[in-house]
TITOR-280846 format. One record per residue: x, y, z of N, C-alpha, C, CB in turn; residue in one letter. Coordinates in steps of 0.001 Angstrom, whole numbers, plus 500000, padded with zeros to 6 digits. Glycine has a CB too. Layout:
<sites>
XYZXYZXYZXYZa
...
</sites>
This chain:
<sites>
350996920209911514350601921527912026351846922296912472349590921386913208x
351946923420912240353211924207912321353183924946913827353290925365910996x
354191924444914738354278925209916077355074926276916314354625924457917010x
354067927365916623354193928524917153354748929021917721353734928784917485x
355550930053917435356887930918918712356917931891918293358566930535918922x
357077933279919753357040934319919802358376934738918580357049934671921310x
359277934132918623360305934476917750359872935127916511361041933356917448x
359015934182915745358968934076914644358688935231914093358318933228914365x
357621935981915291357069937527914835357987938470915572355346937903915308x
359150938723916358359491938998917009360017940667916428360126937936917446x
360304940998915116360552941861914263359726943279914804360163941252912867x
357980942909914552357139943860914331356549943325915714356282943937912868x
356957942495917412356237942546917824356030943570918987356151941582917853x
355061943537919931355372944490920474354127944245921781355418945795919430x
354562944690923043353256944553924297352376945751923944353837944738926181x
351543945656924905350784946776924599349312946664925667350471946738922839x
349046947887925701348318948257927034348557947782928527347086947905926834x
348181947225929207348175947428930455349663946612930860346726946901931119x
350276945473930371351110945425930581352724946087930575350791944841930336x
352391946950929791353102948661929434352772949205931043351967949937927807x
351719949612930957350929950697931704352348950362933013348739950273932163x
351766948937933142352030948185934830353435948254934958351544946358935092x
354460948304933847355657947727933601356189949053933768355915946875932268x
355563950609933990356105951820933686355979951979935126355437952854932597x
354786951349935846354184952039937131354988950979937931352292952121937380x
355668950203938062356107949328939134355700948369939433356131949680940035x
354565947808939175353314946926939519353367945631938841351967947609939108x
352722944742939163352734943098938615351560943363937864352572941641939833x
351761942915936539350703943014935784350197941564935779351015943634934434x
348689941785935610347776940111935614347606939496934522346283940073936046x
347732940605932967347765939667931592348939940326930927346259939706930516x
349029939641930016350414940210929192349398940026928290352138939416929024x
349491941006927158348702941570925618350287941690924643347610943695925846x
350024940693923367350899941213921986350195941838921058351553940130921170x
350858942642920241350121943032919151351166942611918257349608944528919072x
350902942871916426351839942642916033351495943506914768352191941275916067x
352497944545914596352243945908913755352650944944912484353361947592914145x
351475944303911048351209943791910104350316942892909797351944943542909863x
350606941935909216349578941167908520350344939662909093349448941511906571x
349515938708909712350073937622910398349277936501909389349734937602912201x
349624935346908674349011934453907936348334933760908907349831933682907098x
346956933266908511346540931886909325346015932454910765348016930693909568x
345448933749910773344661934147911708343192933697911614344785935460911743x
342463933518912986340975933708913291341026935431912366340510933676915463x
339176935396912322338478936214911916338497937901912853337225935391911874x
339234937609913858339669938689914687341190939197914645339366938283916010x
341991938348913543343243938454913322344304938504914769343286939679912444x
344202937019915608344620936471916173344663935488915618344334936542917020x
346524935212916456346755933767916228347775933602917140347123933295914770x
348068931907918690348634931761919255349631931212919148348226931611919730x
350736932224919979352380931417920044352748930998921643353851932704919444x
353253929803921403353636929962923236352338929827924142354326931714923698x
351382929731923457350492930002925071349882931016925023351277930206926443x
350531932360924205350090933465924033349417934077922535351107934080924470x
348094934882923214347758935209921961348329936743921272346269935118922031x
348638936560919885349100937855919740348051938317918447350867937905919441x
347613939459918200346787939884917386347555941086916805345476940119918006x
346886940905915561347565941684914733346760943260915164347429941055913039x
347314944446914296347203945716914816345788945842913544348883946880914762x
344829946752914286343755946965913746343233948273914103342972945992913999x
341925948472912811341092949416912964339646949255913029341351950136912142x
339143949603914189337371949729914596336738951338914407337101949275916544x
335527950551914133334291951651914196333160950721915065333610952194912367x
331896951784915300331199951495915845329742951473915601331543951905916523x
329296950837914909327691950908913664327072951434914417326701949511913017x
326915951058915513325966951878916521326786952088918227324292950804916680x
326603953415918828327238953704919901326763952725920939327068955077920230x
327734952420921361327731951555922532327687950125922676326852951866923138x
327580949319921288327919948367921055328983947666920747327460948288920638x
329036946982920516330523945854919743331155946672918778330023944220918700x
332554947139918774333119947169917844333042946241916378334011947163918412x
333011946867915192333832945909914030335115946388913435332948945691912746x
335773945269912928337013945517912240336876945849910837337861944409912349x
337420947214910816337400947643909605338880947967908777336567948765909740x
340027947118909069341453947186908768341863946311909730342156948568908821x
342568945313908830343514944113910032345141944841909599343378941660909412x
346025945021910290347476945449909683347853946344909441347840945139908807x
346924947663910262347284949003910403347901949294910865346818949654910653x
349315950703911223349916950900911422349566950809912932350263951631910711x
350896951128914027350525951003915490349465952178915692351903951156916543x
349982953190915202349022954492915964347951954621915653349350955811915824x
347087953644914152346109953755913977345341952800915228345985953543912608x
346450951519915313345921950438916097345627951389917694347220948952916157x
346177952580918063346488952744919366345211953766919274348141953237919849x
344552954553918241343893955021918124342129954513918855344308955160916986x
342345953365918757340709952277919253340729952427920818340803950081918819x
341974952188921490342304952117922809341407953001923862343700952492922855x
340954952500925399340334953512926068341203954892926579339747952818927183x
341762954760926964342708955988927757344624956030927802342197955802929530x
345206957160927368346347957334926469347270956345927364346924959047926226x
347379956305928927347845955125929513347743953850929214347522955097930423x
346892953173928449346781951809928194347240951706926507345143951267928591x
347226953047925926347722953040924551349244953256924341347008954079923814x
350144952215925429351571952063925144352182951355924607352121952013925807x
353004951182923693353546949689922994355161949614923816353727949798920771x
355663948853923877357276948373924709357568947413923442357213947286926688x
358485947382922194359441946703921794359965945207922255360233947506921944x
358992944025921983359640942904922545360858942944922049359038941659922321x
361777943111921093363110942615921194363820944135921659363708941831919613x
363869945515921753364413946480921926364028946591922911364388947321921239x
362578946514923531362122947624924708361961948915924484362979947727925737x
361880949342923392361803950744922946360335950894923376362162951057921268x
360098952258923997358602952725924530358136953231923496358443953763925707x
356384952890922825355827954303921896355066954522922425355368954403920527x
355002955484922413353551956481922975353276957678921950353863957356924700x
352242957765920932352027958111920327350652959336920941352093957083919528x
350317959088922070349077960394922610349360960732923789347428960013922740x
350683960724924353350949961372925577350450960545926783350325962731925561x
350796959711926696350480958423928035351185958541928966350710956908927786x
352926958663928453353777958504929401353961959761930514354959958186928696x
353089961193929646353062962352930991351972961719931147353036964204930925x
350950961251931506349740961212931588349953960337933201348933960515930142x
350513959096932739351353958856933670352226959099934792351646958664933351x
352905960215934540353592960977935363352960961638936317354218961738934768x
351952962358935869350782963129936076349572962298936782350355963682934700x
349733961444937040348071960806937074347004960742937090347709960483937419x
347219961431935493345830961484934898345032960174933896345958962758934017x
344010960474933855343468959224932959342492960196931629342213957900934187x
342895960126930339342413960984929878342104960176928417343254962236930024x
341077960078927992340308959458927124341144960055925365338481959995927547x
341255959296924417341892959186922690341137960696922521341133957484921289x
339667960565922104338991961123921463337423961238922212339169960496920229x
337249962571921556335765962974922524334489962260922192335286964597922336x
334761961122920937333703960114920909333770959064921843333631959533919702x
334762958667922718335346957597923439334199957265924246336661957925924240x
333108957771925210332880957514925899331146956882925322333348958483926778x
330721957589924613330312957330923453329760956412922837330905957451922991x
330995956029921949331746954589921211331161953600922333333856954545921109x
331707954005923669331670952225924403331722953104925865333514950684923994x
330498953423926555330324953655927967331021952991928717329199953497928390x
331095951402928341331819950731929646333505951547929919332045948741929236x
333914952686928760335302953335929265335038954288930712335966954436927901x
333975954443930759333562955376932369333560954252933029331915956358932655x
332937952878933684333665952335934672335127951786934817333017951541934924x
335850951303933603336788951256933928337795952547934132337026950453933270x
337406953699933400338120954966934344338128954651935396337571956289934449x
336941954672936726337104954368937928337541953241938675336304954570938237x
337560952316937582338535950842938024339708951424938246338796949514936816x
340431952111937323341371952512937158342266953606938463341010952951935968x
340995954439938304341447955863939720341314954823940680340121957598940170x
340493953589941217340987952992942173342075952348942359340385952449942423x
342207951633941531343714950902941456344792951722941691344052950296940105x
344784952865940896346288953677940845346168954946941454346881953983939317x
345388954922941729344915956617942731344980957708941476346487957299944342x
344904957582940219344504958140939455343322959290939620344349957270938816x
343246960315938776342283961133938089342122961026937079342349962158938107x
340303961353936590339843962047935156340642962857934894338579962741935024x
341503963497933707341696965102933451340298965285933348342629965694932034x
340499967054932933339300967776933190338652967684931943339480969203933674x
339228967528931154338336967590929221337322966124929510340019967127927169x
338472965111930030337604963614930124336727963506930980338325962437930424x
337001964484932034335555964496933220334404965152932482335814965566934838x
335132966454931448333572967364930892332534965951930194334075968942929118x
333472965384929428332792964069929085332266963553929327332979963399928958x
332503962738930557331889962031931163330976962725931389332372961497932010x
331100963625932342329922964259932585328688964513931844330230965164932843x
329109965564930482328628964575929601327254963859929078329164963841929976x
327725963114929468327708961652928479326547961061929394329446960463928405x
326577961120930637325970960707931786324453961801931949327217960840933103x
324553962557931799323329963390931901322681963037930550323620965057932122x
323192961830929384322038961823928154322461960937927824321788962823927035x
322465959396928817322603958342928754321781957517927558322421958062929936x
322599957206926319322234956210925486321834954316926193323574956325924459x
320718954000926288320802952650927016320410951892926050319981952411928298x
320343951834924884321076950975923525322197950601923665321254951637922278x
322843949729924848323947949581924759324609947948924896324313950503925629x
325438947944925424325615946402925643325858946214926809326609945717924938x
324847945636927604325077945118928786326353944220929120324002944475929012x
326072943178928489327057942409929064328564942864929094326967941238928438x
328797943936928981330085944450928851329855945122930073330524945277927542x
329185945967930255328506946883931556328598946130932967326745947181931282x
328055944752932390327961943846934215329351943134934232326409942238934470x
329925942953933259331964942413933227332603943899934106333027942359930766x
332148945121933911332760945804934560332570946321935721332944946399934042x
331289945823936085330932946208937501331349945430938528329632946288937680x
331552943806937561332229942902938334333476943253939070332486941928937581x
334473943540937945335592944226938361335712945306938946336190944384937625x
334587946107938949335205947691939808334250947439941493334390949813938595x
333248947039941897332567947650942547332637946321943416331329948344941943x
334092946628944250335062945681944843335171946370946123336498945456944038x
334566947592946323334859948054947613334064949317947962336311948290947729x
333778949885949521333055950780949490333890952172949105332367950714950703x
334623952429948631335230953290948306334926953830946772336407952887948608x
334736952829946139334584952709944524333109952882944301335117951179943845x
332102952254945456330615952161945580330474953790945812329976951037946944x
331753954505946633331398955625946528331379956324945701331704956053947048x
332412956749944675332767957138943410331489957141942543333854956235942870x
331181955726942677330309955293941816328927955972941718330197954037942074x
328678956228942921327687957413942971327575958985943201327071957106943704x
328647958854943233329102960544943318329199961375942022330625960706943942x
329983960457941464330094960724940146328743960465938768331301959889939948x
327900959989939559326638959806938860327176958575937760326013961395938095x
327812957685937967328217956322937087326928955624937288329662955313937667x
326323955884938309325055954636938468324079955006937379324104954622940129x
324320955788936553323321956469935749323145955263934550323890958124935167x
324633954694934631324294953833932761323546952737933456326050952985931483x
323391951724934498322431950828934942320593951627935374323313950121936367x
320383952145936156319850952857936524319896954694936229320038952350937482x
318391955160936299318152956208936577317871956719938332317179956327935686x
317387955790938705317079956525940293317684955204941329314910956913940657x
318108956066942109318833955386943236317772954650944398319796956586943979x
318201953609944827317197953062945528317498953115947245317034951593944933x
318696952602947579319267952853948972320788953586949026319355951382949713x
320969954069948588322851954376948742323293954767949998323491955678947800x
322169955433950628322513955769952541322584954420953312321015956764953497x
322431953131952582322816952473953867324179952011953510321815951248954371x
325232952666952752326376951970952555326948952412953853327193952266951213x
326984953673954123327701954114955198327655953084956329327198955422955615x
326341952888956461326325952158957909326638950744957239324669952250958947x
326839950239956378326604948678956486328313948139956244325292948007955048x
329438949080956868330492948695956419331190947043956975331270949893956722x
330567946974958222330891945719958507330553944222957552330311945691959716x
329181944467957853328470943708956580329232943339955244327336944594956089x
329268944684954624330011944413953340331401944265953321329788945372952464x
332195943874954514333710943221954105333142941840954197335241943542955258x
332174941311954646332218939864954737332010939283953011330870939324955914x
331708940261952006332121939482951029332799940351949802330937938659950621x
333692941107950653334701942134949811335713941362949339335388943353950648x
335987939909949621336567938571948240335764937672947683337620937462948686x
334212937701947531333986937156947236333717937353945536333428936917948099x
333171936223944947332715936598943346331499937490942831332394935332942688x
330547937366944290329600937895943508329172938927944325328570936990943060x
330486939558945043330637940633946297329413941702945520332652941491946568x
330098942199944132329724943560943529328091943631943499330393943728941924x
327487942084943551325805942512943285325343942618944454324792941482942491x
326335942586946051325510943149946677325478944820946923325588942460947691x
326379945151946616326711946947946137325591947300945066328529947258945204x
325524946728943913324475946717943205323488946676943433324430946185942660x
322960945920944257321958945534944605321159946556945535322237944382945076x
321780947010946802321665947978947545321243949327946634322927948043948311x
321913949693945741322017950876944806320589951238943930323255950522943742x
320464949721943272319341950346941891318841948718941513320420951425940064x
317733949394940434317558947975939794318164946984938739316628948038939399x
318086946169938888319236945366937647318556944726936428320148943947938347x
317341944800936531316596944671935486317298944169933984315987945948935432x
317877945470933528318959945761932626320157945031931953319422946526933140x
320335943928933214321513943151933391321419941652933383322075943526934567x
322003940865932441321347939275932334322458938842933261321259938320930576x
321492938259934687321881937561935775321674935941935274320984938057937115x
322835935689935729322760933956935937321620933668936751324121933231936754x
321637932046936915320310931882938051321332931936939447319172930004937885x
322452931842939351322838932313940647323222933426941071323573931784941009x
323299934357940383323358935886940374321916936282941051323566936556938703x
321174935707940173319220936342940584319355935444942375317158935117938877x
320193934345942259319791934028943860320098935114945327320681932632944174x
321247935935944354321677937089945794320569938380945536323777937910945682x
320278938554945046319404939985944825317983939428944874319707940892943204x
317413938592944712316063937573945058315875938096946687316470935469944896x
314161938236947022313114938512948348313501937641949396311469938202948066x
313826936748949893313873935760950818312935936467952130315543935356951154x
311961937271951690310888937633953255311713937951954080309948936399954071x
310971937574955524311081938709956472311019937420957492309791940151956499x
312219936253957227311858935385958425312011936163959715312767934095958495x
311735935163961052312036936112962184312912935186962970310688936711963048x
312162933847963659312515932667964005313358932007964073312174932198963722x
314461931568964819315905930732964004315471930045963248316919929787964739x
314652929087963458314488928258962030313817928903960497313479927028962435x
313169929574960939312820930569959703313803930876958934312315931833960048x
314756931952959698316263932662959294317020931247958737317273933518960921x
316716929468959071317725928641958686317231928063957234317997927520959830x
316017928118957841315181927635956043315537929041954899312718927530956224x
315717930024955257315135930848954024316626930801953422314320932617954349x
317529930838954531319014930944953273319984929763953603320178932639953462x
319334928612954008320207927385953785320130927002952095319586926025954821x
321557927157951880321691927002950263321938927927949672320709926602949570x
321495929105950241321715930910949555323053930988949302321350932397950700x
323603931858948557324698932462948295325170933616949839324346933238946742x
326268933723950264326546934343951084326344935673950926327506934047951347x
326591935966949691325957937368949121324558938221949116326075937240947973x
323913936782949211322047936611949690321807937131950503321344935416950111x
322532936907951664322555936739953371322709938172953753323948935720954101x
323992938670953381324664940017953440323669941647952596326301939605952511x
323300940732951827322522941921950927321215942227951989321891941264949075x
320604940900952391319300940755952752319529941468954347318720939028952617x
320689941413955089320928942010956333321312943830956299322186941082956938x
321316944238954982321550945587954450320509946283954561321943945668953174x
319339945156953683318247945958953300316952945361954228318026945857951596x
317176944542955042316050944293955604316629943856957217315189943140954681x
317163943165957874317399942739958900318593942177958828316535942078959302x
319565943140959821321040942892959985321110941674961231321904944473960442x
320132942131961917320277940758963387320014939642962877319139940765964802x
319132939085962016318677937960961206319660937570960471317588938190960395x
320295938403959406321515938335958658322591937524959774322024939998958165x
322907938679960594324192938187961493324222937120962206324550939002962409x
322854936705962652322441935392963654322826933873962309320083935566964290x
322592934357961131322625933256960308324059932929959614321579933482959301x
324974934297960060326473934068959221327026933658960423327386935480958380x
326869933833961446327529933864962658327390932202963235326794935099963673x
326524932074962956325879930614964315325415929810963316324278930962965720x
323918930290962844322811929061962683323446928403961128320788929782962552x
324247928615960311324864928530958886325830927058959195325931930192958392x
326449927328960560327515926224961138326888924552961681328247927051962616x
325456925205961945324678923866962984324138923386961884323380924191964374x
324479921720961873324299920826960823323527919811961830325758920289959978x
322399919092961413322155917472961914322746916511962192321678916859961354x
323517915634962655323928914265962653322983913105962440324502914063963800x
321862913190962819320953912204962635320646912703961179319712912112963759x
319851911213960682319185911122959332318010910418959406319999910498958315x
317382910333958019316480909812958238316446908155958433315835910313957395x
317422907855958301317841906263958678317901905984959798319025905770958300x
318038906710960849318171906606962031316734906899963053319288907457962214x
315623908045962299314678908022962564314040906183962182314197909311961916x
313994906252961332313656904709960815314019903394961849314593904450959378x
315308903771962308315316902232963161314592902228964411316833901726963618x
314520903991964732313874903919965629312290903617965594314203904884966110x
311796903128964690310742902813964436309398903605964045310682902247965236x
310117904776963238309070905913962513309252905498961177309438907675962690x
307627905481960356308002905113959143307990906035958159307357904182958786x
308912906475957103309106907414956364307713907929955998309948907029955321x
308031909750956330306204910414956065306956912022956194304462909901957848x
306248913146956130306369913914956550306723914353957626305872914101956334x
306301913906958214306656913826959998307932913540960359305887912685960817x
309120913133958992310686913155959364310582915278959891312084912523957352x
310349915647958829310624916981958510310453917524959762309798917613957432x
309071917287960664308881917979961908310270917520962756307348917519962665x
310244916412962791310848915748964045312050916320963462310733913976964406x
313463916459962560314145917177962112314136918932963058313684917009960645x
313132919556962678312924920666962858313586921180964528311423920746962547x
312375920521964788312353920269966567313864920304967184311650918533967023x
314163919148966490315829918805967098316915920068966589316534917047966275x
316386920645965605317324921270965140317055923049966019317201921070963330x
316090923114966665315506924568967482316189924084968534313683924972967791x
316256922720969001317334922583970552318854922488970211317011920967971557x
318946922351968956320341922183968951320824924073968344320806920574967692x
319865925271967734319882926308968126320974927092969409318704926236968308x
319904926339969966319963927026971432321411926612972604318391926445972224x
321943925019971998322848924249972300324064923723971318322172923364972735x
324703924535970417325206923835969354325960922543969575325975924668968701x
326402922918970817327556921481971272326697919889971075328089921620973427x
325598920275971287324718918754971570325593917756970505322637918832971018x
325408916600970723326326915110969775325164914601969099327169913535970883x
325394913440968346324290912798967730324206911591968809324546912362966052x
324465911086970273323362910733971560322251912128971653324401910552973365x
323029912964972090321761913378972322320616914325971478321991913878973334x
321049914089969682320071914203968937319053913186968862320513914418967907x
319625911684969483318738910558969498317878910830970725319508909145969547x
317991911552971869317350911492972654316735912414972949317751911130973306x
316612913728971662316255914526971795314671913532970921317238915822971399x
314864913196969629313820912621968950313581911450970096314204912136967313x
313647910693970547312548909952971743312047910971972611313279908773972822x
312238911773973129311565912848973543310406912719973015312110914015973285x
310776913731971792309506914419970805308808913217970136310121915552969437x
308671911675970133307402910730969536307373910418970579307380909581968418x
307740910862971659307145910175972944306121911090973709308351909792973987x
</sites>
């Protein structure tokens, strides 16, 4: 098998998009992207093939059979500018010269740049593939960017006669990534973006107030579905079964032990969503305190004491666990003497 090095293509190769973008703006970029302006032997069916670790793909041309779906390749080994032509916005359509460093910018990226604007190839762009309107606003967050005004008419747009023939799973990859903060949650509805998931808004007035709430999982993974969640329905969107666990009813416990049964095991995201939209004191009593108080006793220990395995672990459990509520310090003595108590 023949091993791979950037060398080999090093002629026609070249970076391209965001590691450009990042490399112009000052910034640490998170992927490095090759392209390689020709025809590379011994590519996948996407005309990739890896050197180093890295994948480099050859330069291509897409269309779109139907708006808003998957691209296909209709030219592997097109020139760069045709290749730069597919790209979302003239900033990410930069190539840098691996062996020169020579910059191309073939649609005005580098004022675009200067300028900080974010301004879409072509007036089918948004179109072609909706998910380019959330990452616009990925984008104005990250870099304090703007729409220009032609790409806002667009959007705009585009959004008042929302095609939902589209592809989700591209839609919920980007919500992942953008809707990271209440700032972006704002955008997001200002700008009427909530339009490609939803048509009607369900709560958006409680973002204001729920800012505390929502830093408790402004790192987490599945932070964005409680923004989502708050917002609209997701219907639309194929949730994992642990995705459906944060946006899922968990009632209206009241009780500490209620509040300990309904989200022992929940996703923290569960907890936070459910203190948004239904009870913040319940929420907070359960991130705060009752989430930390664990048992020491087991049911082995009920057992020596001479209870024989039945349902009646579960009560006696319960019990101990409403005094240890109220006492977190208690030890496992006096969980034992809390259960002689209660069969006595």
């Amino acid at each position: 098998m023949k091993i791979l090095n950037l060398n080999d293509y090093s002629g026609k190769l070249y970076y391209v998009g965001g590691v450009v973008r990042d490399f112009l703006l000052g910034v640490e970029s998170k992927d490095v992207d090759f392209v390689y302006e020709g025809i590379i032997e011994g590519t996948n069916e996407f005309g990739t093939i890896c050197a180093d670790g890295h994948d480099i793909a050859m330069t291509r041309c897409e269309e779109y059979p139907r708006p808003g779906h998957l691209p296909v390749i209709t030219k592997l080994g097109c020139s760069l500018k045709e290749d730069a032509q597919r790209r979302d916005f003239t900033i990410n359509a930069l190539y840098k010269g691996v062996n020169d460093g020579e910059i191309l910018d073939f649609f005005g990226g580098l004022e675009d740049l200067k300028n900080k604007k974010l301004r879409v190839l072509h007036d089918r762009s948004f179109i072609d593939d909706p998910t380019r309107i959330i990452r616009g606003l990925k984008f104005a967050m990250r870099f304090g960017f703007e729409l220009d005004e032609h790409t806002k008419a667009l959007q705009d747009e585009y959004l008042a006669n929302v095609n939902y023939d589209m592809c989700y799973k591209r839609i919920k990859q980007e919500l992942m990534d953008t809707l990271t903060s209440p700032e972006a949650f704002k955008r997001f509805i200002e700008q009427g973006i909530y339009k490609l998931v939803t048509l009607e808004l369900r709560h958006p007035e409680l973002v204001s107030g729920s800012q505390e709430m929502l830093k408790r999982v402004q790192h987490d993974k599945m932070g964005w579905l409680v923004y989502a969640g708050i917002l609209c329905d997701l219907s639309r969107l194929d949730l994992t079964r642990e995705e459906q666990k944060v946006v899922a009813d968990y009632g209206n416990p009241q009780t500490d032990l209620e509040i300990y049964h309904a989200f022992e095991g929940a996703p923290r995201e569960a907890v936070v969503l459910h203190g948004i939209l239904k009870d913040e004191r319940g929420a907070r009593r359960y991130l705060d305190v009752l989430q930390n108080i664990k048992l020491e006793i087991t049911g082995d220990d009920l057992k020596a004491l001479g209870i024989p395995p039945s349902p009646r672990y579960g009560e006696i459990f319960d019990r101990v666990l409403e005094q240890k509520f109220q006492n977190p310090s208690m030890t496992k003595e006096d969980e034992l003497l809390a259960v002689r108590a209660i069969i006595l």
